[in-house]
C-alpha positions in Angstrom: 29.9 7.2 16.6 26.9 6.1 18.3 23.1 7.3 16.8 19.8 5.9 17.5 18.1 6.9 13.1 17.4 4.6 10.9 19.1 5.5 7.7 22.6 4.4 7.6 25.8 4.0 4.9 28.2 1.3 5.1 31.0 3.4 3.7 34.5 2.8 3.6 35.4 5.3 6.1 32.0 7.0 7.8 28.5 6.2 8.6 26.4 8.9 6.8 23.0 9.1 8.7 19.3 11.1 8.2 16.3 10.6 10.4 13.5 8.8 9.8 12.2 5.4 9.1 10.9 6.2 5.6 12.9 6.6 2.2 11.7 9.3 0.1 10.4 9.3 -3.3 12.7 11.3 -5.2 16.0 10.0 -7.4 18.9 12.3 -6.1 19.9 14.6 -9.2 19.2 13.4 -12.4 20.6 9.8 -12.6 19.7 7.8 -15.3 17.3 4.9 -14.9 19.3 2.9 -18.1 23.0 3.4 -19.5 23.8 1.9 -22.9 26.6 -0.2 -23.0 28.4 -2.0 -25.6 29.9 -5.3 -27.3 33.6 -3.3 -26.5 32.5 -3.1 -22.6 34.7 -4.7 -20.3 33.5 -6.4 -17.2 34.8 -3.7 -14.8 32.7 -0.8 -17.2 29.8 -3.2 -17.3 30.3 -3.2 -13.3 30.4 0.6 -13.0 27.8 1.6 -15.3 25.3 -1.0 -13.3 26.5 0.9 -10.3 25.5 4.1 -11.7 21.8 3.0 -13.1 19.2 4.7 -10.4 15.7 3.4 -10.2 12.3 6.1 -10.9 10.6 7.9 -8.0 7.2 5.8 -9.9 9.7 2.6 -9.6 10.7 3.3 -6.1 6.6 4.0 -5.1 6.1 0.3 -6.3 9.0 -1.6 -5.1 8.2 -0.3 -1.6 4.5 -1.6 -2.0 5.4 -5.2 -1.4 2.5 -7.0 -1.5 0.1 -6.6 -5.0 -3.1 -8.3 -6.0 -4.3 -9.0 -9.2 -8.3 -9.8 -10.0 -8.7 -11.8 -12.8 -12.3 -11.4 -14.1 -14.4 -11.8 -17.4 -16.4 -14.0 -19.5 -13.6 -16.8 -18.9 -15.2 -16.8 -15.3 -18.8 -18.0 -16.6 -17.5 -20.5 -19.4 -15.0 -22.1 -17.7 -12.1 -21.1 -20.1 -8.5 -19.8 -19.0 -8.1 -18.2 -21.9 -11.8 -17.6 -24.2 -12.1 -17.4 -27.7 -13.5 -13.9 -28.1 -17.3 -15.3 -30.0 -18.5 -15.7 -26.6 -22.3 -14.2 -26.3 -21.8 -11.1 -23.9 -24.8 -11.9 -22.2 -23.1 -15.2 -20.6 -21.2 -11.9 -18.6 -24.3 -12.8 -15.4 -22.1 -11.3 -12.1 -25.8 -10.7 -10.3 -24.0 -9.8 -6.9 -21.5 -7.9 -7.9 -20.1 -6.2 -4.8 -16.4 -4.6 -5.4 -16.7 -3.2 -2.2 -16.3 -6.9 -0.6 -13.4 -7.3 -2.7 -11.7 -4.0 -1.3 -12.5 -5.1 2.2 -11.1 -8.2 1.5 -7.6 -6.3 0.0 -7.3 -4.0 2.7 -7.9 -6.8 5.4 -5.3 -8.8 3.6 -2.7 -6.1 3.5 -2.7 -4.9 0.1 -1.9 -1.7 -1.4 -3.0 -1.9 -4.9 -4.8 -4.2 -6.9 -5.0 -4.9 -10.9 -8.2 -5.1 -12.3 -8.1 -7.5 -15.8 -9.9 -4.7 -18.0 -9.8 -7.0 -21.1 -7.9 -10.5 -21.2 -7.0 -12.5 -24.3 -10.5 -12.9 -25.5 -11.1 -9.0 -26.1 -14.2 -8.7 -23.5 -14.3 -5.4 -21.9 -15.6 -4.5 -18.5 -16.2 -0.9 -19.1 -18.6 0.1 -21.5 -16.1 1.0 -24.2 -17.3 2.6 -27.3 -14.8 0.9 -29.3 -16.1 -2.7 -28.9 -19.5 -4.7 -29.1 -17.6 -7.2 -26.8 -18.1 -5.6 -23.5 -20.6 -5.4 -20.5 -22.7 -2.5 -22.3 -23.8 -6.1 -24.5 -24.9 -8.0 -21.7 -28.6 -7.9 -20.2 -26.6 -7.4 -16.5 -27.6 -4.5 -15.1 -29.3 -3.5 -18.6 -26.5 -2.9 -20.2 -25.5 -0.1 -17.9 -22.7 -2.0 -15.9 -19.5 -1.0 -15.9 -17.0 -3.6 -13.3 -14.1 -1.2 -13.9 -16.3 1.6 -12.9 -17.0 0.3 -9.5 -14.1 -1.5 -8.7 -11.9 2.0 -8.8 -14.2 3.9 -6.8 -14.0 0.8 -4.5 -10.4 0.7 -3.9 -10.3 4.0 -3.5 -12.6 4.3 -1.0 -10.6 1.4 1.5 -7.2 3.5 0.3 -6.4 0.8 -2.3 -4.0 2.3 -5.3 -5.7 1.2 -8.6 -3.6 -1.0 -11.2 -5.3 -1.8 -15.0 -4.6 -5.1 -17.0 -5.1 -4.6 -20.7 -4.3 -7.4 -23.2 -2.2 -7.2 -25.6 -4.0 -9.7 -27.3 -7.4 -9.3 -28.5 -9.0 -12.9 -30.2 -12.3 -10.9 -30.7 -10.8 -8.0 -32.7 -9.2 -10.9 -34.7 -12.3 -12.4 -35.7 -13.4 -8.8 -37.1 -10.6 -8.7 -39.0 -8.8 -5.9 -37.0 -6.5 -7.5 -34.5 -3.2 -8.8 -36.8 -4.7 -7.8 -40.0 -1.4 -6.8 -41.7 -1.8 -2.8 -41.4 0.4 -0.7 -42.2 1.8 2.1 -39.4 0.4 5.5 -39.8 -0.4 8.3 -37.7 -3.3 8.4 -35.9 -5.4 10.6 -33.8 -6.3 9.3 -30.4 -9.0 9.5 -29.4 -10.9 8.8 -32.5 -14.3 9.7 -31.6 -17.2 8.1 -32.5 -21.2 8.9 -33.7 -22.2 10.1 -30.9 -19.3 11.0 -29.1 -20.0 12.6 -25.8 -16.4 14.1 -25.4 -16.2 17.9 -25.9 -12.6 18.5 -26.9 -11.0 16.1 -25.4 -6.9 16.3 -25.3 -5.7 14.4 -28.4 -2.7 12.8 -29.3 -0.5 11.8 -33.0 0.7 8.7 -32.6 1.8 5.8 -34.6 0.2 2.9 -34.9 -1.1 -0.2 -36.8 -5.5 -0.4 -37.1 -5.3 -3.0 -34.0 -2.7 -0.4 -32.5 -5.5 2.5 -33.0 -8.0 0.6 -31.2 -5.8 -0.1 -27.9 -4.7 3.1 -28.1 -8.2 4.1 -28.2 -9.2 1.8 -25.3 -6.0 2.8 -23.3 -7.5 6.4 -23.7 -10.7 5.7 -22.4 -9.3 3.6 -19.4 -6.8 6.3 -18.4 -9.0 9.4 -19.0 -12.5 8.4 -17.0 -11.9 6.0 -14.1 -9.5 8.2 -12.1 -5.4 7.9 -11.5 -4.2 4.8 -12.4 -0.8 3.2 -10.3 0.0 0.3 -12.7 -0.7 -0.5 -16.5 0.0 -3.8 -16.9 0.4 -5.4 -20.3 1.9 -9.0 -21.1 3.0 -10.1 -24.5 0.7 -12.5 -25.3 0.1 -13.0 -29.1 -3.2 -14.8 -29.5 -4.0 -17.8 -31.3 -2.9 -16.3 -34.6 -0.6 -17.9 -37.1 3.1 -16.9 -37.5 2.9 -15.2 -40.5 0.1 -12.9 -39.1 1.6 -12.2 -36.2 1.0 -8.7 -34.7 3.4 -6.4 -34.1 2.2 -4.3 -31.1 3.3 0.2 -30.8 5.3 -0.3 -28.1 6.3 2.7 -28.3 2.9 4.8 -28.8 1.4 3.0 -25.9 3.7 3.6 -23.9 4.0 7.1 -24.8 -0.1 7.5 -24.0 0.5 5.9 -20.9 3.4 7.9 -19.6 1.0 11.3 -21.0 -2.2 10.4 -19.3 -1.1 8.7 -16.0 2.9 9.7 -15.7 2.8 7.9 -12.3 1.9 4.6 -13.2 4.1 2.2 -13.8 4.3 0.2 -16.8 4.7 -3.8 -16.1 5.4 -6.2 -17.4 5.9 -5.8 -20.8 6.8 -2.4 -19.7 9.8 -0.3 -19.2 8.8 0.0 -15.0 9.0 -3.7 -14.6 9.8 -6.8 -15.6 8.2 -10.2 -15.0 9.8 -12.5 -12.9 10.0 -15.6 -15.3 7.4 -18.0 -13.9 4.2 -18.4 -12.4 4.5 -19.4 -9.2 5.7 -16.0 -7.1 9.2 -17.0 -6.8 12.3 -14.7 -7.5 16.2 -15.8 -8.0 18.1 -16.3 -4.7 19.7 -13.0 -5.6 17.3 -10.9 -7.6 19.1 -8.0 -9.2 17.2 -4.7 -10.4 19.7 -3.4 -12.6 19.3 -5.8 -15.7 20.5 -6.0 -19.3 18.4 -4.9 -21.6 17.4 -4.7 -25.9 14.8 -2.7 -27.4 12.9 -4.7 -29.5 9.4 -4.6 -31.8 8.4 -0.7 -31.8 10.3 0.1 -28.3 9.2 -3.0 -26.2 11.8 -3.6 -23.2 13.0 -7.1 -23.6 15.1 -9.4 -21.7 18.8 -9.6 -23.2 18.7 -13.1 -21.5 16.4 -15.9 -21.4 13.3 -14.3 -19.4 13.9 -17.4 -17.2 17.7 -17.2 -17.0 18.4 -18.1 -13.3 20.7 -14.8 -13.2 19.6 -11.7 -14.6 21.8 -8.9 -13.3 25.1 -10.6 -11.6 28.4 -10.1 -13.2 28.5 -13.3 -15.0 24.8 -12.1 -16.3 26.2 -8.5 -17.7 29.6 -10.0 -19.7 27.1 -13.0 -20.8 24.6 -10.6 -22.0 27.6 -8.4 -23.6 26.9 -9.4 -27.3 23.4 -8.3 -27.4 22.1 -5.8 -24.8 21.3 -2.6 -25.5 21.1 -0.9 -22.2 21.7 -1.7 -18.3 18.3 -0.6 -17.2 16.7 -0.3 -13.3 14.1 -2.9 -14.4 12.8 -4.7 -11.4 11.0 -8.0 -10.9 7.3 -8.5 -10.4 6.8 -12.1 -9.1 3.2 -13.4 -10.2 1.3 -16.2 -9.0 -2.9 -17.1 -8.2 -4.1 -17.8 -5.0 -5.9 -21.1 -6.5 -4.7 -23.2 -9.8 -6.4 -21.5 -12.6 -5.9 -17.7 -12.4 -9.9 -17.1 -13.4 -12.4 -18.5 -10.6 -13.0 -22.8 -11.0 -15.2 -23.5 -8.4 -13.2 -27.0 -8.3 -10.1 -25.0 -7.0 -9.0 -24.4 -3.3 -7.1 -21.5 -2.3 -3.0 -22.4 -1.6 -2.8 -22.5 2.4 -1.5 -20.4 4.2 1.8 -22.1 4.6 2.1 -22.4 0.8 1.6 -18.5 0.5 4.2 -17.3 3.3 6.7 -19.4 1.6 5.7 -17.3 -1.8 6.1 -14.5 0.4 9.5 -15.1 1.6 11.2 -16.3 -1.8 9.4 -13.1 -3.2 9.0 -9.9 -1.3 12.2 -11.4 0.8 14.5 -11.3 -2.6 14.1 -7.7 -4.1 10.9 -8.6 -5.5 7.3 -7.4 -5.6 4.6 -10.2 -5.1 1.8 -10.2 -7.2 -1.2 -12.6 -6.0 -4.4 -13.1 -8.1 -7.9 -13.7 -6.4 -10.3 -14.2 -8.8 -13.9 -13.4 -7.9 -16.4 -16.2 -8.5 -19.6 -15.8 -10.7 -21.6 -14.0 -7.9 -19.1 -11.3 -8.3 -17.4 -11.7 -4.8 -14.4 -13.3 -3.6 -14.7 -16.5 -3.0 -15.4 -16.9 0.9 -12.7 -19.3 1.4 -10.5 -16.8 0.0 -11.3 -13.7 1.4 -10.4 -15.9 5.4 -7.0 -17.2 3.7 -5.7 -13.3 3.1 -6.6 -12.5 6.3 -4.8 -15.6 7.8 -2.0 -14.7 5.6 -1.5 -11.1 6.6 -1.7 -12.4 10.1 1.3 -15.0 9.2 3.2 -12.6 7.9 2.5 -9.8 11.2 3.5 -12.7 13.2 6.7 -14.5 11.1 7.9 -10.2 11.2 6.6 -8.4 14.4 8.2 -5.3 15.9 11.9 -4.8 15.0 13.6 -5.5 18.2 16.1 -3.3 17.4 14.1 -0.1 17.1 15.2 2.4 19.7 18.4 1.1 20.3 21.8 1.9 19.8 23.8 1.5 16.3 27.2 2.2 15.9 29.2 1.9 12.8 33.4 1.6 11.7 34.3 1.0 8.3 32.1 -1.4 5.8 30.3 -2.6 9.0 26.6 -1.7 10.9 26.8 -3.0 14.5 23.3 -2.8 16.2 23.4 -3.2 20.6 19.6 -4.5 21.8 20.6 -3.7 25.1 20.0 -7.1 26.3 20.2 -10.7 24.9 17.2 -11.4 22.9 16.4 -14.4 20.8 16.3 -13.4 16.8 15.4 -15.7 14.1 14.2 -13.3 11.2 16.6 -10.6 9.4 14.9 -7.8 7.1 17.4 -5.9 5.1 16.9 -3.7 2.5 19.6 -1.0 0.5 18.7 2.5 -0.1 17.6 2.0 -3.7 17.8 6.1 -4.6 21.4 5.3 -4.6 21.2 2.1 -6.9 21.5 -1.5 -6.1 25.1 -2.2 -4.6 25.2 -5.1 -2.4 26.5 -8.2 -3.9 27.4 -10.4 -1.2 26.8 -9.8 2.7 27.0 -11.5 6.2 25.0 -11.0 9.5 26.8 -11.8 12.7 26.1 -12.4 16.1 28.5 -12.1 19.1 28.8 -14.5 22.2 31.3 -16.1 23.9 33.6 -13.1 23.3 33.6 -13.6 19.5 32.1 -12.8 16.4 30.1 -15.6 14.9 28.6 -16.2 11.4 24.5 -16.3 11.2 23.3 -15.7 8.0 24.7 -14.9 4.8 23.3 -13.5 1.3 24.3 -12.0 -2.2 22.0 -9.3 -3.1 19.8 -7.0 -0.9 18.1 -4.6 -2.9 14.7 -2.8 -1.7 14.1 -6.0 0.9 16.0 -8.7 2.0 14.3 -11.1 4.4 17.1 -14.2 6.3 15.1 -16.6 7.9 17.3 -18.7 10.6 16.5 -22.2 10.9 16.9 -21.9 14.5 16.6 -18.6 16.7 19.8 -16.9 18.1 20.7 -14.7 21.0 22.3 -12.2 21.6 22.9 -8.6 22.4 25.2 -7.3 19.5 24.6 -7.9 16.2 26.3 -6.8 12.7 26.1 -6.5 9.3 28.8 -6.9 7.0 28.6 -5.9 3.4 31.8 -8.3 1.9 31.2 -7.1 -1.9 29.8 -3.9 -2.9 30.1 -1.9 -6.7 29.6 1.0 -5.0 29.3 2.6 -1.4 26.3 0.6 0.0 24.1 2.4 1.4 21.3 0.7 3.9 18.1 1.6 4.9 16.9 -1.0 6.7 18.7 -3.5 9.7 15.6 -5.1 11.2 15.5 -7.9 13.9 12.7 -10.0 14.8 11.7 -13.1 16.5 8.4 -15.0 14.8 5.8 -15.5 17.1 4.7 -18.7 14.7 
């Protein structure tokens, strides 16, 4: 059978084929995102029931976005500090040239599709004028008290098409200096939002949730955030604890946070302390030669998603990962990994720091968004308020790497034919290839487990490039190009039908 569309299935015994180049946003039916399993599960059921797991239409919108940036801005960026103390003076908050429309330009020139603003970091400064808070940009003299970075930077990205992503921490060192933040409260219901002297909000849509008095005030903080800047793509939370001692530890609402999240902006994803995402494991931007989506998972804390492995276990969804994770996981769960890293040293501005070059990012790029992962790259705005100059020419040169390392496929337009569990693509002539993009058709779960890429010459078959997982992109880079007319895939392991939307081939122009 012979068809020129894009949208193929490596089946046992047909190639199943739609048009178009695009996957939609929709999970077929209603398949389940997670599947509990059990201590009694053997490795076969633990191979099935990963099989069956089906990612989100918000989790499919994110893995196909690729490339993510994250702006890491605050008082840290005028004292110096990676992580503050929260009894900073507000008024040390001095961005004079503030200009979130530069960073947008920047984004968009750079190839990005959504960027995460840090709303509050560790030391509990806000850059909206929150009414929960003294510790915020309403306390500086910029601006006269009527700045509001959160403001413009969402209007910004929205007006260079740039999806909008929010960074609240967990952690709050001001709110524990006021005796709020891991004071030892007790749980009780609360009503969100609780409005203030002066409250300008005429009956706004409330909400009964549990919580702790820190818990109350994120809540109250999410609700702002979520309710008056416009829709919101990505809440991103980590688990950082603060400097607090272990027997004051607090116990974040998972599970009410999340619940106001999913309320107020259902199509945002929740990273990475999240049930949407899960962080990669380090800071650098790379993922495991074979990243899996489908993970083990517990429920721990008030409903957080946890790892049921080591967060930096150098296998998280293979079948040795799901029988070693047996004794403690609660769920299989469509949890997919978000790969973070800064585009200098210190993820807040140092004007002592250069940007990584550009070879140092494409190589992030490929052991990130070319194993089943999402890259997220911070670029921390300086104490002008901007970009840093240097930064804002290495995005650009980046993007251009990257057009150039993956220009047009060479097989578009041609001919693809298919015979059982293989996807044999004819360019019509022998052409030079040296970069394979791959990527599954994730509405129907993750599948692949172990695959080879052939070329043929010489009358035979011949071995190229070979991989484990593919997921939502797989990129192969060939040490040396090869050519050739025909070329295959071969999925050699598969838990279920495997089912491909992508067989790219390209030859760099580096």
């Amino acid at each position: 059978m012979a068809i020129s569309r894009r949208l193929f299935v490596l089946a046992s015994t047909a190639l199943v084929a739609s048009t178009g180049t695009s996957v939609a946003l929709a999970a077929p039916g209603e398949a389940p995102s997670r599947i509990p399993v059990s201590s009694s599960d053997t490795e076969d059921d633990l191979v099935r029931k990963a099989s069956q797991v089906r990612p989100t239409a918000r989790q499919i919108a994110w893995q196909s976005l690729g490339r993510t940036a994250f702006l890491h801005f605050g008082v840290n960026t005028f004292t110096g500090l990676e992580w503050g103390t929260g009894d900073e003076d507000p008024d040390v908050f001095q961005p004079v040239g503030l200009d979130t429309d530069q960073w947008a330009r920047a984004l968009h020139d750079g190839g990005f599709e959504l960027a995460i603003l840090t709303v509050k970091h560790h030391d509990g400064f806000v850059l909206h004028p929150s009414r929960y808070t003294d510790h915020s940009v309403a306390s500086s003299s910029w601006r006269g008290g009527r700045g509001d970075v959160l403001r413009s930077f969402a209007d910004s990205m929205r007006r260079h098409g740039i999806k909008v992503g929010v960074y609240v921490s967990p952690a709050d060192e001001n709110q524990y200096l006021h005796g709020v933040y891991a004071n030892g409260s007790a749980r009780t219901e609360r009503t969100i939002p609780t409005l203030v002297d002066g409250d300008d909000r005429t009956n706004p849509r409330t909400f009964t949730l549990d919580a702790t008095d820190y818990g109350a005030h994120m809540l109250n903080q999410l609700y702002e955030v979520l309710t008056e800047y416009g829709p919101v793509d990505e809440v991103w939370f980590d688990g950082a604890q603060g400097r607090i001692p272990p027997d004051k530890v607090e116990k974040y609402d998972w599970d009410s946070w999340y619940a106001l999240v999913r309320a107020l902006a259902p199509d945002a994803s929740i990273a990475v302390s999240g049930p949407d995402v899960r962080w990669v494991g380090n800071e650098g931007g790379l993922a495991r030669e074979d990243e899996w989506s489908v993970v083990p998972v517990t429920e721990k804390d008030n409903g957080r998603t946890d790892y049921a492995l080591a967060y930096d276990a150098p296998d998280e969804g293979g079948r040795a990962a799901l029988v070693a994770a047996r004794p403690v996981a609660d769920y299989l769960q469509w949890w997919p990994a978000e790969c973070d890293v800064s585009i200098r040293d210190g993820w807040f501005y140092h004007a002592d720091q250069q940007p990584k070059s550009v070879d140092e990012l494409t190589d992030i790029y490929f052991r990130s968004v070319g194993r089943n992962s999402v890259l997220l790259l911070n670029i921390p705005p300086d104490t002008q308020g901007l970009l840093p100059a240097a930064d804002v020419v290495r995005l650009r040169e980046f993007r251009e790497r990257v057009d150039r390392e993956l220009p047009e496929d060479l097989g578009r337009g041609a001919v693809f034919r298919s015979s059982p569990g293989v996807f044999t693509v004819d360019l019509g002539t022998e052409q030079e290839v040296d970069r394979i993009r791959l990527a599954e058709d994730i509405r129907h779960g993750q599948q692949v487990e172990s695959f080879v890429v052939e070329a043929y010459g010489a009358g035979a078959w011949s071995r190229v490039a070979g991989a484990g997982t593919i997921g939502a992109s797989r990129i192969l880079l060939l040490p040396t190009p090869v050519r050739a007319r025909h070329w295959r895939l071969r999925v050699t392991r598969s838990r279920q039908t495997a089912r491909i939307a992508e067989f790219a081939l390209h030859r760099s122009r580096t």
